[in-house]
GULUM-508636 format. One record per residue (C-alpha): residue number from 1; residue in three letters; x, z, y. Coordinates in Angstrom, 2 decimals. Example, Ala and Ser with C-alpha at 12.3 -4.5 7.8 and 13.67 -1.06 7.14 Angstrom:
residues 2
REC    i   aa        u        w        v
REC    1  Ala    12.30     7.80    -4.50
REC    2  Ser    13.67     7.14    -1.06
***
This chain:
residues 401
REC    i   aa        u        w        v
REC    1  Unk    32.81    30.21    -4.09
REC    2  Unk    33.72    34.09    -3.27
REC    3  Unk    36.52    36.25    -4.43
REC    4  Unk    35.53    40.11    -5.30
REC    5  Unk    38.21    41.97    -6.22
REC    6  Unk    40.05    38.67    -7.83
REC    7  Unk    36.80    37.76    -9.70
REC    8  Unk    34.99    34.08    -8.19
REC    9  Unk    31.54    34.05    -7.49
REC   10  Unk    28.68    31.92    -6.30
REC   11  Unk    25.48    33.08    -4.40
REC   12  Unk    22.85    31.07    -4.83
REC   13  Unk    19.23    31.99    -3.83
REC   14  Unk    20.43    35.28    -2.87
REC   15  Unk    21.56    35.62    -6.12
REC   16  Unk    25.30    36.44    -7.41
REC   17  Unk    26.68    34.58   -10.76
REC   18  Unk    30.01    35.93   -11.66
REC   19  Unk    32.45    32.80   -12.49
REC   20  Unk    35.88    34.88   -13.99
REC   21  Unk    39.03    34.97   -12.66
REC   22  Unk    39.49    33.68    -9.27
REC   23  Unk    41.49    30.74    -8.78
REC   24  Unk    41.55    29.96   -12.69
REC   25  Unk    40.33    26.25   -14.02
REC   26  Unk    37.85    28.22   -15.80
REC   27  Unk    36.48    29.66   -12.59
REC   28  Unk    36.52    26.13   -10.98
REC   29  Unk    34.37    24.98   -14.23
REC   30  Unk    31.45    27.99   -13.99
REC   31  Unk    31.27    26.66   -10.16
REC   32  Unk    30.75    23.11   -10.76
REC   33  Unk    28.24    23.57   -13.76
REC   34  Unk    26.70    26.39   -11.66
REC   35  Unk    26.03    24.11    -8.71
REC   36  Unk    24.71    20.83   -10.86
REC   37  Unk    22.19    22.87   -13.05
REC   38  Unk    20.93    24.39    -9.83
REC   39  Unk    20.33    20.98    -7.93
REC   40  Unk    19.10    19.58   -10.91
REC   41  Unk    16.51    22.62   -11.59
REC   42  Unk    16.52    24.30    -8.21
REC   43  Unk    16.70    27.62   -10.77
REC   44  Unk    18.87    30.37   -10.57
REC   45  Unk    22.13    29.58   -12.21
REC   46  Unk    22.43    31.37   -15.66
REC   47  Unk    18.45    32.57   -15.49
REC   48  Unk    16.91    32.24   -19.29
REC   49  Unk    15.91    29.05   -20.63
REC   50  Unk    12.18    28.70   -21.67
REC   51  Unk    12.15    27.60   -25.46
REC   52  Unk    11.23    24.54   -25.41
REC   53  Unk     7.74    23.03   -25.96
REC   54  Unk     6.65    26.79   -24.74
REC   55  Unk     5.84    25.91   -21.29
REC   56  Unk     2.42    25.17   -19.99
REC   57  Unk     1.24    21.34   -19.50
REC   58  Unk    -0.12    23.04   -16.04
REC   59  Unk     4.02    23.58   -15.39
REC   60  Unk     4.48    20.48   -16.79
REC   61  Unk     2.62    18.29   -14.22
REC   62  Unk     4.13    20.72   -11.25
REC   63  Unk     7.97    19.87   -12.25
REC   64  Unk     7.29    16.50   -12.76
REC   65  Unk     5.00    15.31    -9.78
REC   66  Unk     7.85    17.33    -7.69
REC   67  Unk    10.42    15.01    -9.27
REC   68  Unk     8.18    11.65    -8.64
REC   69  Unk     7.54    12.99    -4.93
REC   70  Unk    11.01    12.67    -4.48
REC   71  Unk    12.39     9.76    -6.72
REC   72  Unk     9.36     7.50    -7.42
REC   73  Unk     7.17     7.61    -4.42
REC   74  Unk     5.37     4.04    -5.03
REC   75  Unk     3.45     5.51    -8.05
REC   76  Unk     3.54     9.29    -6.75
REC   77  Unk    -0.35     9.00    -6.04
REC   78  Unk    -1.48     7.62    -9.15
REC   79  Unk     0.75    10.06   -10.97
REC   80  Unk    -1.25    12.74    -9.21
REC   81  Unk    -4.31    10.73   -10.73
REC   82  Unk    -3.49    11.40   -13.78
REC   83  Unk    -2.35    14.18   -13.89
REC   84  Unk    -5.34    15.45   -12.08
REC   85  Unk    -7.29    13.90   -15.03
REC   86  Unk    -4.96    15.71   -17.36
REC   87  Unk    -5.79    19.04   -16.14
REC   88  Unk    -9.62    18.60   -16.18
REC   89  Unk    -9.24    18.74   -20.36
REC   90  Unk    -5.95    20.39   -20.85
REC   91  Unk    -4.83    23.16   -18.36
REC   92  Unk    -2.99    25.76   -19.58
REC   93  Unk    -2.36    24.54   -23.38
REC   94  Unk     1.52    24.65   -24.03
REC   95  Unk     3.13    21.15   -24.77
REC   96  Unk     3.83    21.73   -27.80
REC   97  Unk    -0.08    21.43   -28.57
REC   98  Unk    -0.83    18.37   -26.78
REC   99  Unk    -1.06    15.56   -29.33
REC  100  Unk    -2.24    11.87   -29.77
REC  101  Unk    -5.56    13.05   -30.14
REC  102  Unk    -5.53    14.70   -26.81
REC  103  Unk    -4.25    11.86   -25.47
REC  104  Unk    -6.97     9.92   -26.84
REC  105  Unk    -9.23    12.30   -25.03
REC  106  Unk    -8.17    11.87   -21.77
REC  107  Unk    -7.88     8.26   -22.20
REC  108  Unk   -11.51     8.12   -22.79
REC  109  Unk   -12.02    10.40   -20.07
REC  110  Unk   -10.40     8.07   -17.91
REC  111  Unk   -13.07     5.63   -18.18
REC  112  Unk   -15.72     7.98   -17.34
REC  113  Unk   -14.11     9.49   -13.84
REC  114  Unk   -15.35     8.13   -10.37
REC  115  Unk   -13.00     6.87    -8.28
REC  116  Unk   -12.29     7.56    -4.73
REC  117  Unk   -14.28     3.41    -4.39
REC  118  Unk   -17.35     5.15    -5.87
REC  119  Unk   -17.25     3.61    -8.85
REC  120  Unk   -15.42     4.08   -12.71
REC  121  Unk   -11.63     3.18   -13.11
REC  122  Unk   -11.18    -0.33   -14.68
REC  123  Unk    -9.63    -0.99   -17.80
REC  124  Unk    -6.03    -1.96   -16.60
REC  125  Unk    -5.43     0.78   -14.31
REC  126  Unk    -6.98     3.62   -17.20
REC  127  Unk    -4.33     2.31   -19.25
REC  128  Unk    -1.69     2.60   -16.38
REC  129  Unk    -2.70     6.52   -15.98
REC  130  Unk    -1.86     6.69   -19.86
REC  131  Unk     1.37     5.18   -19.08
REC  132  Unk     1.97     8.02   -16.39
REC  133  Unk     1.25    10.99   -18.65
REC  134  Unk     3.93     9.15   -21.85
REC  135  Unk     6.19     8.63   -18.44
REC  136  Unk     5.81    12.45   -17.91
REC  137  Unk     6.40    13.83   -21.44
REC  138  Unk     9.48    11.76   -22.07
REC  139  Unk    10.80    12.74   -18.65
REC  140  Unk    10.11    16.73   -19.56
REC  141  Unk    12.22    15.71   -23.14
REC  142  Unk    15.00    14.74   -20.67
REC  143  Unk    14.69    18.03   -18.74
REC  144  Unk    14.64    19.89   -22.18
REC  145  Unk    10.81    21.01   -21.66
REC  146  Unk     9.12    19.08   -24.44
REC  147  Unk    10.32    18.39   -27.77
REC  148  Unk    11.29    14.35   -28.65
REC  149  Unk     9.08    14.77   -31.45
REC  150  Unk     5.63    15.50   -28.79
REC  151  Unk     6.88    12.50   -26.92
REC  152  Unk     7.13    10.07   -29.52
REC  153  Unk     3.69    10.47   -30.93
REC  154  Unk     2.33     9.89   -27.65
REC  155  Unk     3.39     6.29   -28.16
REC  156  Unk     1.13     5.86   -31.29
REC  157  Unk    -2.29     5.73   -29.30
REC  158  Unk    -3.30     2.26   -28.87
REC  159  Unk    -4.37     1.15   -24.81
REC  160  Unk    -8.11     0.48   -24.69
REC  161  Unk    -8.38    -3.32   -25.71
REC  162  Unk   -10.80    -5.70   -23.99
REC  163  Unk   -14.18    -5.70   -25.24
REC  164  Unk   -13.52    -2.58   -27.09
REC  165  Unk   -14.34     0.06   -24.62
REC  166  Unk   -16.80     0.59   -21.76
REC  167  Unk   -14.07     0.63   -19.01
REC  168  Unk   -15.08    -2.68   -17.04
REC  169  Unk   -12.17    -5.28   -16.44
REC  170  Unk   -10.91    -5.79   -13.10
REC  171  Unk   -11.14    -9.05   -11.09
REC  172  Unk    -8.24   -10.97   -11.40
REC  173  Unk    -6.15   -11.60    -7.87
REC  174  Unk    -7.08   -15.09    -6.38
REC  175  Unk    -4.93   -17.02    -4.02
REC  176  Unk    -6.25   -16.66    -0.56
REC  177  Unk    -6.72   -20.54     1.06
REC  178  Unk    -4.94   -21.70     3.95
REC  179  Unk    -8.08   -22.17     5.62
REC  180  Unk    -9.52   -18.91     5.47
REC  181  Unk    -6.00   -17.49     6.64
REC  182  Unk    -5.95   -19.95     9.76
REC  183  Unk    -9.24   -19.04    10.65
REC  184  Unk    -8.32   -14.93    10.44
REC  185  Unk    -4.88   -15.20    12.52
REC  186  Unk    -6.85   -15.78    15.57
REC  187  Unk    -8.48   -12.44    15.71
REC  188  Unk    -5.60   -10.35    14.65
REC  189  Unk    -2.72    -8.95    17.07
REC  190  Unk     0.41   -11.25    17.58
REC  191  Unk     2.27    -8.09    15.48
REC  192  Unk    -0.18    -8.90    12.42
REC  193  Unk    -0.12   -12.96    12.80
REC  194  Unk     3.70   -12.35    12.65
REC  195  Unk     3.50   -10.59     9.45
REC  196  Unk     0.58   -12.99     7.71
REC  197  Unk     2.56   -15.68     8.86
REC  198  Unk     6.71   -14.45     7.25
REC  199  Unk     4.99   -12.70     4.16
REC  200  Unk     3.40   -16.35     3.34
REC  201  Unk     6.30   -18.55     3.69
REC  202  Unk     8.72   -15.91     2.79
REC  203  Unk     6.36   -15.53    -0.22
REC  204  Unk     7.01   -11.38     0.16
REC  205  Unk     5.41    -8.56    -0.89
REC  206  Unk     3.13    -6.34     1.68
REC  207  Unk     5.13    -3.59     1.43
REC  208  Unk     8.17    -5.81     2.26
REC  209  Unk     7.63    -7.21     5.22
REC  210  Unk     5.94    -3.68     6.57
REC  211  Unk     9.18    -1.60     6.16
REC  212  Unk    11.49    -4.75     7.14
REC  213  Unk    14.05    -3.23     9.40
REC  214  Unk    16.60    -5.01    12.23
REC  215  Unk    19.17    -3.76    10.35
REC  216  Unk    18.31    -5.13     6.63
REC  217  Unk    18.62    -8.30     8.26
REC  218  Unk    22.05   -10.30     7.93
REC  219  Unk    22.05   -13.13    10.41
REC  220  Unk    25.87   -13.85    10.24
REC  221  Unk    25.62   -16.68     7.98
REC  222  Unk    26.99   -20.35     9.27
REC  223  Unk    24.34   -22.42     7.52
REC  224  Unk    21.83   -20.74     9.83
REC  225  Unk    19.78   -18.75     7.06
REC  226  Unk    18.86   -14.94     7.78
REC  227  Unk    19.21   -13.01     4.60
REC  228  Unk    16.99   -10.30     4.75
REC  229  Unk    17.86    -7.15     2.05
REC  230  Unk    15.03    -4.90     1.61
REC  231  Unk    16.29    -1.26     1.55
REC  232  Unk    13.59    -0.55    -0.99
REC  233  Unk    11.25    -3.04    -2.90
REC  234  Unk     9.79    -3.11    -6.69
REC  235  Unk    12.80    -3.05    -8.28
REC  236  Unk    14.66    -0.48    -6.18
REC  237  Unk    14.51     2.16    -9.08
REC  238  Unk    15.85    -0.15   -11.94
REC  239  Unk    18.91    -0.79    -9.44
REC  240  Unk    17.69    -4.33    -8.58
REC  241  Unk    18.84    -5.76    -5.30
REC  242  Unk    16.57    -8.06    -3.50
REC  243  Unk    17.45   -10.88    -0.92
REC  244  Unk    15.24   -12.59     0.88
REC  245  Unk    16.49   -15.79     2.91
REC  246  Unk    14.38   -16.48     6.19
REC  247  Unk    14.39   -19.88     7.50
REC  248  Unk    13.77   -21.26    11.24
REC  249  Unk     9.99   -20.81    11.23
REC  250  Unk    10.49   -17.71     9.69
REC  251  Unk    13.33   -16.45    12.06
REC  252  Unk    11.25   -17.95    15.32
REC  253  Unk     8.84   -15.62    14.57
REC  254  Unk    10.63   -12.26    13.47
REC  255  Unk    13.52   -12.96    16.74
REC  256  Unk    10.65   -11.63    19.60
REC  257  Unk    10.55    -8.47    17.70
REC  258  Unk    14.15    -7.74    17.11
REC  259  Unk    14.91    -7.32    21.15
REC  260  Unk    15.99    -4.03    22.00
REC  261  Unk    16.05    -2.13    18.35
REC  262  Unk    18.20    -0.38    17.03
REC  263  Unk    19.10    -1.47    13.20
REC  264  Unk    17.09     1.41    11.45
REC  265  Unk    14.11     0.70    13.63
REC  266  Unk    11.38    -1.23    12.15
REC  267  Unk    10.84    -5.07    12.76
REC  268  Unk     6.94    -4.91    12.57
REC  269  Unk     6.06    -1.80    14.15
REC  270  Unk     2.28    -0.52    14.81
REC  271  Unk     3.37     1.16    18.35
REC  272  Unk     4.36    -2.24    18.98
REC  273  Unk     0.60    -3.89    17.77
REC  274  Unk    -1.00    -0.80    19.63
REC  275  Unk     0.58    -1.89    23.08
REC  276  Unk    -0.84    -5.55    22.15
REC  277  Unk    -4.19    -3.96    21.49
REC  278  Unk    -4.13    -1.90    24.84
REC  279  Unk    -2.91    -5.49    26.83
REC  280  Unk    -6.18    -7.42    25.42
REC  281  Unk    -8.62    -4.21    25.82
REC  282  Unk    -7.14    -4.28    29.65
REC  283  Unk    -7.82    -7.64    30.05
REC  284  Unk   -11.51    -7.29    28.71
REC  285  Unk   -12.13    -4.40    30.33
REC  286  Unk   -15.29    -4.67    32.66
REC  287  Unk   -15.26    -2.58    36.14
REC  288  Unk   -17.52     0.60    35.18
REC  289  Unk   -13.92     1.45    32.84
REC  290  Unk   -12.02     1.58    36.50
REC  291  Unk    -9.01    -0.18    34.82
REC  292  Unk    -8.23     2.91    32.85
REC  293  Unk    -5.87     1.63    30.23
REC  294  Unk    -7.07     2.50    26.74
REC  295  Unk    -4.77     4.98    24.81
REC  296  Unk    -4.50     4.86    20.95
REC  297  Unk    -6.35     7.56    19.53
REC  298  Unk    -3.23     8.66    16.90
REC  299  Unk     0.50     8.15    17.21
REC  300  Unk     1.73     5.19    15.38
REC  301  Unk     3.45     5.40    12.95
REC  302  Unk     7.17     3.58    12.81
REC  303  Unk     6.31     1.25    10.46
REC  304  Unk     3.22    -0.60     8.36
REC  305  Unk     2.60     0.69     5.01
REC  306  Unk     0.58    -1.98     2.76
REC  307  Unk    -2.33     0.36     2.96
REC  308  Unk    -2.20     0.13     7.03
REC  309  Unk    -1.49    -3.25     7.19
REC  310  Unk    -4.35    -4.03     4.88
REC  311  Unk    -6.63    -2.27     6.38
REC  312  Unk    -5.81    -3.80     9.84
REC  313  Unk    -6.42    -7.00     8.65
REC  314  Unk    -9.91    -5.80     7.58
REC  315  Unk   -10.97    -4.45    10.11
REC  316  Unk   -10.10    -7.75    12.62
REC  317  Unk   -12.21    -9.73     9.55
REC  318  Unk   -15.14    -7.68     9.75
REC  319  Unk   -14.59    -7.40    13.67
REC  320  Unk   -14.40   -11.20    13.95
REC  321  Unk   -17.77   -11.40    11.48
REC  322  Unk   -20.04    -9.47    13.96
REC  323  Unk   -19.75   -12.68    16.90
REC  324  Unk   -19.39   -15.48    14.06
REC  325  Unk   -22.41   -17.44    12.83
REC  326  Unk   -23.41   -16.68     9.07
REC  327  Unk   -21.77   -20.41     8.27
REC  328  Unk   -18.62   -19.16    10.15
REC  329  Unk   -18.01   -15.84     8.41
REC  330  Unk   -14.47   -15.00     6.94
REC  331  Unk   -14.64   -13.39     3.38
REC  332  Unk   -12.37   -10.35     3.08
REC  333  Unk    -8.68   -10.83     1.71
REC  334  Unk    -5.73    -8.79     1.53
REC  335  Unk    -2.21    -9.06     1.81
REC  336  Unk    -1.17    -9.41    -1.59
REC  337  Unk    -2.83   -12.50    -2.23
REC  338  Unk    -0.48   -14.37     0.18
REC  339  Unk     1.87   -13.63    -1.98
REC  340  Unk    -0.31   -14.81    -4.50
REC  341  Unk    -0.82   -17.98    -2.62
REC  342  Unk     2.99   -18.54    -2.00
REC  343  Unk     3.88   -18.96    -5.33
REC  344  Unk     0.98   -21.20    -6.63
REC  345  Unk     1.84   -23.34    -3.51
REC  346  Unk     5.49   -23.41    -5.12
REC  347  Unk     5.34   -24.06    -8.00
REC  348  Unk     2.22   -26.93    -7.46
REC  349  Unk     4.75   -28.92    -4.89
REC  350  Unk     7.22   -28.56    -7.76
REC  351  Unk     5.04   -30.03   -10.63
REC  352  Unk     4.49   -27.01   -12.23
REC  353  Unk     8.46   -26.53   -12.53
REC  354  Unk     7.85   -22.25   -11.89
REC  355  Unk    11.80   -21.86   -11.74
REC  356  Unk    11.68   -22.09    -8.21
REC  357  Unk     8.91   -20.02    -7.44
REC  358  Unk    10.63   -17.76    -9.52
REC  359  Unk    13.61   -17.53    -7.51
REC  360  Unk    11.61   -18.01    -3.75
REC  361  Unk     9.58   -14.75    -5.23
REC  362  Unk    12.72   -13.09    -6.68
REC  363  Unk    11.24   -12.43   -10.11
REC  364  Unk    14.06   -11.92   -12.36
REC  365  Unk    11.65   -13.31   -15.33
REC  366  Unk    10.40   -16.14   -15.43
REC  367  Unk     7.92   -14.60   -17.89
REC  368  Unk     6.26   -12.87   -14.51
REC  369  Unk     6.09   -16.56   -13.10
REC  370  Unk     4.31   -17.92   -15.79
REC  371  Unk     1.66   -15.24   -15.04
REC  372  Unk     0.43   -17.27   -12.36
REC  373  Unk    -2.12   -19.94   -13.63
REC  374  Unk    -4.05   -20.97   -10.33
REC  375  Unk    -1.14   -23.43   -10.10
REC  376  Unk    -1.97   -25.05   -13.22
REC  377  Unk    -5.81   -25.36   -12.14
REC  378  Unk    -4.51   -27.47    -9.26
REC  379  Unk    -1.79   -29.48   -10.94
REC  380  Unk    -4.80   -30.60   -13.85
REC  381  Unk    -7.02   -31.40   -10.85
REC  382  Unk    -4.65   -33.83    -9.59
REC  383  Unk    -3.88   -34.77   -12.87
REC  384  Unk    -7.89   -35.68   -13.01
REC  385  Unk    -8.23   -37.31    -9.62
REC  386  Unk    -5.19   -40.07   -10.95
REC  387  Unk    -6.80   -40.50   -14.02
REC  388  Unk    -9.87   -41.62   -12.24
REC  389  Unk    -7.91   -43.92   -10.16
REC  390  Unk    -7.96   -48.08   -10.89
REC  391  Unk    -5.30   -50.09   -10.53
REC  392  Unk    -4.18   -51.27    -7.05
REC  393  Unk    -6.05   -48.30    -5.68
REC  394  Unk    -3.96   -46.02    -3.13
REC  395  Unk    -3.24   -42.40    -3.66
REC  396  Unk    -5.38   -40.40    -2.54
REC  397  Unk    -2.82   -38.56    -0.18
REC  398  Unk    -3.11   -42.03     1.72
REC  399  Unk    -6.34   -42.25     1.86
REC  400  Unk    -6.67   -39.17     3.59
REC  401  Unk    -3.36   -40.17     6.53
***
C-alpha cells in the first residue's frame, strides 16, 4: 500500500486503485478486498464486471481449465477432452445459450469422436466428459460467470444408459494373477520389481507408490510399522488424509532406496532405474561397443508417474515376449490391477468379510469395496470344491502340501 498526498493506494498490474484516506480502517479494507479479488481473478482490481451469463463458453473453458491446471491436475487432461469436444459444437455462443439440449448434443458427439487409441470413447468415460462440462458450469456459477439457473438444467440430461446408445462398454478391470506377475518381475529393473512388489502387498494405487517420497514416510513408530502419508492421493482434494502402514517385507524392500535422499526426494526414482538399465546394458555389451557405457536418451524425470510406470512395465512384457516361446508369452497388465488383485486377495482370505480390504485399501466406503466381485467368484468356487467333497475326505489345501 502507497501514500499520495495522504490518500492509500495499491498498484497492481501497473495499475493504481485509489483506497481513501491513508491510514484509515477503511483504507486497510479497500487493500485487503483489493488484493483477494485480484488473486482470485488475476483482474485488475475495480475493472467492470461482465454481466453475467454474457461471456463466451470459448472464455468459459479458458478460466476454468486455468483453474483445474492449477487445483485439479489428476483430471486436467480429460477436462481438456471435453472441453475440446465442447468447442467443436459450441464456440463462441454465450452461456447463457447453452442448454440441456446442447448438452445432449455434445454428449452424443462424444460417442462419435476418435480417441487418441484409434478408436470411439466408451460409454463410461463419455459420461465422465459430461460430468466435466456440469463440473465447469457450476464452477463458473461460483465465479459469478454463469447464472445458477444454466447450471441446474444441465443436471436434467440423463447419462447414456447401457444398451441404449452406440457408445461400446468398456472391459471391466480384472485382477492380474500371481503367476503372470512372478513371471514379469524377472525382466523388469530391480527399481520396477520394487514397486510391483510394495504396490501389491501395500494394496496402493500406481500413482502412490510413483510419487512416494523419503520424507512421507514416518518410521518412528515402536511396534516397527512404517506409516507412509501420501502428500497427494485420490482424495487429496476432498481433504482426505491417507496412511498407508508398510510392514517388514514391505520396508526390506523400500530401505535400499532411501540411502542418501533427502526427504522431498523421491523413493522410486527413474534416474535411479536408468543407472540399473545402463549396469545390465554394460554387462551385455559385446566388444565391437568398446565398453562405451550406454547413456539414457532423455533426462529422467524425479519421479514415476502411473503413465511412465505403466508403460515401463510394457515395454519389459513385450521385450521379454520377443525370446519367450509362444506357450511362454506374458499377456499385457498394468499397474492398477495389482491393486485390483490386492483387495480380492483380502477380502477372499477373510471370507468375503470386505471390511478389511476396505481399510488395507483405505476406502472410506465400504460401498467402493463391495464393487469388487472377483472375490466372490473365488469364495463360490471354494464353496463348490467343499460341496463336492465326501466325508472323511481331506481338504483340498492338504492335498496339495
Amino acid at each position: 500500500m502507497g501514500n499520495n498526498g495522504g490518500t492509500a493506494f495499491v498498484r497492481i498490474n501497473g495499475k493504481r486503485t485509489y483506497l481513501g484516506k491513508f491510514g484509515t480502517p477503511e483504507a486497510a479494507q479497500n487493500y485487503a478486498r483489493c488484493v483477494a479479488e485480484w488473486a482470485i481473478s488475476n483482474t485488475d482490481p475495480g475493472q467492470a464486471s461482465v454481466p453475467i451469463g454474457t461471456i463466451s463458453v470459448d472464455s468459459l473453458t479458458v478460466a476454468f481449465l486455468d483453474h483445474a491446471r492449477r487445483n485439479d491436475k489428476s483430471h486436467y487432461a480429460s477436462c481438456r477432452t471435453a472441453v475440446k469436444i465442447l468447442l467443436q459444437l459450441y464456440a463462441g455462443i454465450t452461456v447463457n445459450a447453452f442448454t440441456p439440449k446442447c448438452l445432449t448434443a455434445v454428449q452424443h458427439h462424444t460417442t462419435q469422436v476418435v480417441g487418441t487409441m484409434g478408436k470411439p470413447y466408451a460409454r463410461q468415460y463419455c459420461n465422465n466428459l459430461v460430468e466435466y462440462i456440469r463440473r465447469m458450469f457450476r464452477w463458473g456459477v461460483s465465479q459469478e460467470l454463469v447464472p445458477s439457473s444454466v447450471a441446474d438444467a444441465l443436471r436434467y440430461v440423463p447419462p447414456l444408459r447401457r444398451g441404449r446408445t452406440t457408445a461400446h462398454e468398456s472391459k471391466p478391470r480384472k485382477n492380474v494373477p500371481d503367476e503372470i506377475v512372478d513371471a514379469t518381475l524377472p525382466h523388469l529393473l530391480p527399481t520396477l520389481v520394487a514397486m510391483v512388489r510394495v504396490q501389491l502387498w501395500a494394496v496402493m494405487r500406481p500413482n502412490e507408490v510413483c510419487r512416494m517420497r523419503v520424507g512421507d514416510i514416518d518410521m518412528s513408530r515402536k511396534d516397527g510399522i512404517w506409516l507412509y502419508k501420501p502428500e497427494w492421493h485420490k482424495g487429496t482434494w476432498l481433504e482426505r488424509d491417507k496412511i498407508v502402514p508398510l510392514g517388514k517385507p514391505e520396508q526390506a524392500l523400500i530401505a535400499p532406496y532411501l540411502k542418501g535422499k533427502l526427504p522431498e526426494q523421491a523413493v522410486f526414482s527413474p534416474k535411479t532405474a536408468a543407472l540399473e538399465k545402463n549396469l545390465q546394458s554394460t554387462a551385455r555389451r559385446k566388444t565391437k561397443r568398446r565398453g562405451r557405457p550406454a547413456t539414457p536418451k532423455r533426462v529422467a524425470k524425479e519421479h514415476y508417474t502411473s503413465i511412465t510406470y505403466a508403460h515401463a512395465i510394457k515395454l519389459a512384457i513385450k521385450k521379454a515376449n520377443h525370446s519367450l516361446p509362444k506357450d511362454q508369452q506374458i499377456p499385457h497388465w498394468t499397474p492398477y490391477q495389482l491393486r485390483h488383485a490386492g483387495i480380492t486377495e483380502l477380502i477372499t482370505e477373510n471370507d468375503g468379510d470386505r471390511d478389511v480390504a476396505r481399510a488395507v485399501a483405505g476406502q472410506k466406503s465400504i460401498t467402493i469395496t463391495q464393487g469388487y466381485n472377483h472375490a466372490d467368484l473365488k469364495i463360490a468356487i471354494k464353496q463348490a470344491k467343499k460341496r463336492g467333497q465326501r466325508p472323511g475326505d481331506q481338504p483340498e489345501e492338504q492335498q496339495e502340501k
